[in-house]
N, C-alpha and C positions, 0 to 999 in steps of 0.2 A: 504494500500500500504506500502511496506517494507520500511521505514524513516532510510536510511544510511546514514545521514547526519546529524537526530535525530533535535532536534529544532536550530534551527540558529538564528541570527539576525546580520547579513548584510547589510549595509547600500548602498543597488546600487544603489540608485537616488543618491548618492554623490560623483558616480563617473561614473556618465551619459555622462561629458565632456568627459572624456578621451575612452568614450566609442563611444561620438558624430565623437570625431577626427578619430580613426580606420576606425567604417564604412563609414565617409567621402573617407577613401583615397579607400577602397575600391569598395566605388560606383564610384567612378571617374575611378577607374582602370577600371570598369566592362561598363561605359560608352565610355573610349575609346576602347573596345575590340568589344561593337555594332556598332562603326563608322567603325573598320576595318573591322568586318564582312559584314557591307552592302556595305564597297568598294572592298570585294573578296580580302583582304590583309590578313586575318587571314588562318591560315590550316582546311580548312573547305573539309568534306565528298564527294564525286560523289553527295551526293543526292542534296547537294546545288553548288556545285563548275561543277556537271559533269562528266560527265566519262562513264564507259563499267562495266557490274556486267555477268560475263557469271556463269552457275551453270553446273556441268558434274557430269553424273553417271559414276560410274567403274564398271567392271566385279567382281572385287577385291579388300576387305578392301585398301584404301591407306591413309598413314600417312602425317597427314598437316605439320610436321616439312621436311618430304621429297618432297611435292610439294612445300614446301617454298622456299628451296634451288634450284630446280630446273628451279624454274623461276629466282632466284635471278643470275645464274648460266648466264642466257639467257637473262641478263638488264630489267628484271621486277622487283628486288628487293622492287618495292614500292607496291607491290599488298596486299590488306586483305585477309583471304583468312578464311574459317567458314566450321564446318562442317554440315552439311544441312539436319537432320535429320534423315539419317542413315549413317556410319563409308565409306560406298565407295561414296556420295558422297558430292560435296565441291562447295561453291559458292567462285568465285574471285572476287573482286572487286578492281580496277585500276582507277585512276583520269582520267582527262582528260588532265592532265599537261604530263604523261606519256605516251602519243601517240605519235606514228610516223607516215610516210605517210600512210604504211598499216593499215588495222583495227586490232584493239586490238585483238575481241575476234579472230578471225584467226590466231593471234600471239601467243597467248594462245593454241588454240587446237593445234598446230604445236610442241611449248615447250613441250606438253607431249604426242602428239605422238613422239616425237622425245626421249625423256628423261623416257617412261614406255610402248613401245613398247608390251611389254608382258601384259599388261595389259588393253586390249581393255574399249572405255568409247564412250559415247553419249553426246551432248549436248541435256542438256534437256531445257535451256531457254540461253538466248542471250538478254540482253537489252542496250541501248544504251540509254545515261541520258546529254539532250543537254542544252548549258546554260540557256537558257529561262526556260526552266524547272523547275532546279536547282532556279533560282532567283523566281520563285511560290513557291515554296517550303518553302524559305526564309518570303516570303511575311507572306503564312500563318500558318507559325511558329512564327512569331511578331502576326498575329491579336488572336491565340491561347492563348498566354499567355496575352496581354492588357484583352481577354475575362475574363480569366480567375482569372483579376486582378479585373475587373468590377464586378462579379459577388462576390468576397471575401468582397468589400465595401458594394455592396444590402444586404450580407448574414448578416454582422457582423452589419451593421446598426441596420438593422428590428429587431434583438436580443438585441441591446445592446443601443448602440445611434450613432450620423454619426462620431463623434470623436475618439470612436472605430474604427467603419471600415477603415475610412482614415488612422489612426495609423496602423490597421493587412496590409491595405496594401501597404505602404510604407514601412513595415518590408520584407514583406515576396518578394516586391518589390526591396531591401536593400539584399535578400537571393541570388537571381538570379545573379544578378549583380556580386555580390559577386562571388560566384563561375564562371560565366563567365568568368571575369576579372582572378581568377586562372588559369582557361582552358588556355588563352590568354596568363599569363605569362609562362606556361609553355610550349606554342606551343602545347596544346593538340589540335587533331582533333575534330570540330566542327560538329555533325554526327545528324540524326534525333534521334538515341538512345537517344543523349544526352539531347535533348531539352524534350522528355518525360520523362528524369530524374528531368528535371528542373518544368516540370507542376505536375511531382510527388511531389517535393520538398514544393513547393507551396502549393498543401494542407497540405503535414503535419506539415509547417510551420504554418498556418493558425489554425490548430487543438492547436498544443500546445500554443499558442499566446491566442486563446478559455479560455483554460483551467487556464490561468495565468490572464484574462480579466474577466472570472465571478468571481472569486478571490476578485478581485478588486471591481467588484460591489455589492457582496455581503459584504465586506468590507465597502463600501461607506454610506451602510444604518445602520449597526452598530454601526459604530464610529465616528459619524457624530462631535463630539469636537474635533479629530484630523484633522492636516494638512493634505492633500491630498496626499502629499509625503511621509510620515509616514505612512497612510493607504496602498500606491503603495509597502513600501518596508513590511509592514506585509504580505501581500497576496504573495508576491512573495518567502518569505519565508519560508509561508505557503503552499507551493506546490511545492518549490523547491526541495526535496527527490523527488516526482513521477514525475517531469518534467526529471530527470537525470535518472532515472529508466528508464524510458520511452525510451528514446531516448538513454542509454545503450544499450537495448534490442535491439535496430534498429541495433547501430553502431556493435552488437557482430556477427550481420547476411552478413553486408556489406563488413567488411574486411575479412573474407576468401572468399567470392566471388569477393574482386580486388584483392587479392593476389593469388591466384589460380580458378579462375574462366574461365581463359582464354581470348585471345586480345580481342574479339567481346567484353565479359560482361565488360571488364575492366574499360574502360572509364566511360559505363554506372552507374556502383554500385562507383568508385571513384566521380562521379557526385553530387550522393545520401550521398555517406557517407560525402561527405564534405557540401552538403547541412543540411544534418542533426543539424551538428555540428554549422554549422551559424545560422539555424532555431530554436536552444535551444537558442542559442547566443544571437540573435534578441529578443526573444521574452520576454528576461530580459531587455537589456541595449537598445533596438530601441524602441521595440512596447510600452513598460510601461511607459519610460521617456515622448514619444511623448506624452501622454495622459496629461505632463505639463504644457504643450506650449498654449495650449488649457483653458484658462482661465474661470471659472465660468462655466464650462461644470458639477461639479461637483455635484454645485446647484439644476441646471435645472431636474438632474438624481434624486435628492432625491427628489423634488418637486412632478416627476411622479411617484414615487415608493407610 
């Protein structure tokens, strides 16, 4: 692997605290962002808050900055709106905070029979997404990712020992949060895209935390006259070129898809690309530290070895 950074020695167990205080405040931010979310106070998607998604075919190509405007024109300004697998047609999607006594999607076909006239279209689907719904949705987007967290501690166990996996998953645990708590302060939409960014982000968090953890334990049988913390900062050292390679490569694919990707993917790849970034983060200053807290865990590992 290409070492752009060529041999190091960095001492990051010695600035674990200052590493403990950041992602503290972040996990607190990311805790208060799941309180509002499960009080429907954050800006959360149709899919969990509710709403209308109609989808219409056209006769003829139409441009989504032109049906944007035309609903915005007609007090929908708040509508998404996608283009739906071929150029004439467009899925709309409107909360349920923007309704009025009429029904949406009929407010919709109306806006553009009114506003494209020349341009005859069909509804091809109409759905209507009522709150109950919305709060399943919610529900099993939380038991999703707790699965998914369960399954990182059996993984990283059975591989490694249960100090590991606890450690990969309050990191990768520590990841989520993290980005949530972004979403939140910046009033981003809360969308089902996003959350399969975040069960994304979760394995590849978990992947590189892997890859910085056998490190570590192939370290542990080698140098067994070193501190433990000494042994954490050579392995991390020692793989710190391909953990930033690695996760270059990611981040050089994610931002030109949030910066031109278009609204739908935006959210989704800023989800990932900022997860990404936490997930190299983590998996130096959370997942490696926590394995010190954990006293005489070190022993036990070369006893079995």
């Amino acid at each position: 692997m290409l070492e752009i950074l060529g041999k190091t020695n960095i001492d990051f167990m010695g600035k674990r605290r200052w590493a403990f205080l950041f992602s503290g405040i972040m996990v607190v931010l990311g805790i208060v962002a799941v309180v509002q979310i499960s009080r429907g106070s954050a800006d959360l998607g149709i899919d969990f808050s509710g709403g209308t998604a109609v989808q219409l075919k056209f006769d003829q190509a139409i441009r989504i900055d032109e049906a944007r405007k035309a609903l915005e024109a007609n007090g929908l300004g708040n509508a998404e709106l996608q283009e739906f697998g071929q150029e004439n047609k467009i899925l709309i999607r409107l909360k349920a905070s923007t309704t009025i006594e009429e029904k949406v999607a009929e407010r919709v076909v109306a806006v553009f029979t009114k506003e494209f006239p020349a341009n005859h279209f069909v509804v091809d689907s109409s759905t209507e997404i009522g709150p109950t719904i919305g709060q399943k949705l919610q529900q099993d987007a939380l038991i999703a990712i707790l699965v998914s967290f369960a399954g990182i501690i059996l993984y990283v166990a059975a591989r490694f020992e249960l100090r590991f996996g606890i450690a990969a998953a309050l990191a990768t645990f520590h990841d989520v949060l993290a980005v949530l708590g972004a979403f939140y302060l910046l009033d981003k939409e809360i969308t089902l895209l996003v959350v399969t960014a975040l069960l994304t982000l979760a394995g590849y968090s978990m992947t590189d935390t892997v890859v910085v953890f056998d490190r570590i334990r192939e370290n542990l049988r080698m140098r067994r006259r070193d501190s433990e913390e000494t042994i954490i900062n050579n392995a991390i050292n020692q793989v710190l070129s391909r953990t930033i390679v690695t996760s270059l490569t990611v981040v050089l694919v994610l931002i030109p898809l949030t910066l031109a990707g278009g609204e739908v993917l935006h959210d989704f790849s800023l989800a990932l690309l900022w997860g990404v970034i936490f997930g190299t983060y983590s998996s130096v200053f959370v997942a490696s530290p926590l394995l010190l807290l954990w006293p005489g865990a070190s022993v036990r590992l070369l006893q079995r070895s």
